[in-house]
N, C-alpha and C positions, 0 to 999 in steps of 0.2 A: 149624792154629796149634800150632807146639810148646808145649809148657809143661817146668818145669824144677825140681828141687829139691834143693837142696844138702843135704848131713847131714856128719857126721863133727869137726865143730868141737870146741872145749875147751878147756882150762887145761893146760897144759905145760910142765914147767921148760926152762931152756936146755939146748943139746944133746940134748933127745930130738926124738922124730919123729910125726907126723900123716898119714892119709891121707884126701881128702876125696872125697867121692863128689858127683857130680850125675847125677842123673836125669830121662832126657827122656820125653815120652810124648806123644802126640796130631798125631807126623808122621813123616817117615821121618827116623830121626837120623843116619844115616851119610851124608847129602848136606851137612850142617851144618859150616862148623869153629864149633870150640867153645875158649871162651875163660875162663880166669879171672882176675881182676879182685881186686883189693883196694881197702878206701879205709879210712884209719885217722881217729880224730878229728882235725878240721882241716884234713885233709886233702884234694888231691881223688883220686878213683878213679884207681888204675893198673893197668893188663895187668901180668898177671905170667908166665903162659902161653898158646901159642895152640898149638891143633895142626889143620890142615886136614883136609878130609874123607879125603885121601890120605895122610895122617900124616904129611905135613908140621910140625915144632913148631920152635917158637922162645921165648925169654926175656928176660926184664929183666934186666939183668947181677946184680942184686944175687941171682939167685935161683940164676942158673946154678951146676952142680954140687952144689945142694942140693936141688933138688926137680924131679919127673919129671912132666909130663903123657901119660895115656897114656887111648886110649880102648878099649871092648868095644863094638864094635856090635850086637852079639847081646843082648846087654844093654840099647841104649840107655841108655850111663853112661860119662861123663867122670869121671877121676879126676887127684888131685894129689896125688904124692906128696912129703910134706914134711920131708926130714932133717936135721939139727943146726939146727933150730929158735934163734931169735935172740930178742932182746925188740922187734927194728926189723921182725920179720915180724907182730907182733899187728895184728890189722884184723877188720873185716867182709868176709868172702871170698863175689863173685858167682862165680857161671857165666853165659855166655851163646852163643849160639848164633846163629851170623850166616849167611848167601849173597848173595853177590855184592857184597860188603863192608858189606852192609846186618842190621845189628842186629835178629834177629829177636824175640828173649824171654830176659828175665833173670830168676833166681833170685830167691831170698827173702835169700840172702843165708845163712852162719853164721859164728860168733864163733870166730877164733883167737888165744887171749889164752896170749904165752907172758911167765914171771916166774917168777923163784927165791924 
């Protein structure tokens, strides 16, 4: 059973940049795509990046051009790279980790609160 933990969260004004880390451990992680997720208050959950275990990725239009998913397998760590930051990107950002379009294990979750 994998397990997963996100880090890298914060407070940021507009136009700067964030990178989030998650962290897999307790199965092989390069069979995984791995996924990040946001859901702001009121909101529900949305993908924001996917990238397959062949590095395949893709986006929610509102992300593209501004933020990179990329992964280390050697590491076991997904990362998301987040530039010129908005105030409509603030949320609780998941990771998670799926096979065979099947939701394996989700993160704790951390806080990206961007405001001038």
């Amino acid at each position: 059973q994998v397990q997963l933990v996100e880090s890298g969260g914060g407070l940021v004004q507009p136009g700067e940049s964030l990178r989030l880390s998650c962290a897999a451990s307790g199965s092989i992680f390069s069979i995984y795509t791995m996924g990040w997720y946001r859901q702001a208050p009121g909101k529900q959950r949305e993908l924001v990046a996917r990238i397959t275990d062949g590095g395949t990725t893709n986006y929610v239009d509102s992300v593209k051009g501004r933020f990179t998913i990329s992964r280390d397998n050697a590491k076991n760590t997904v990362y998301l790279q987040m530039n010129n930051l908005k105030p409509e990107d603030t949320a609780n950002y998941y990771c998670n980790a799926a096979t065979y379009n099947i939701v394996r294990a989700w993160g704790q979750g951390t806080q990206v609160t961007v405001s001038s």
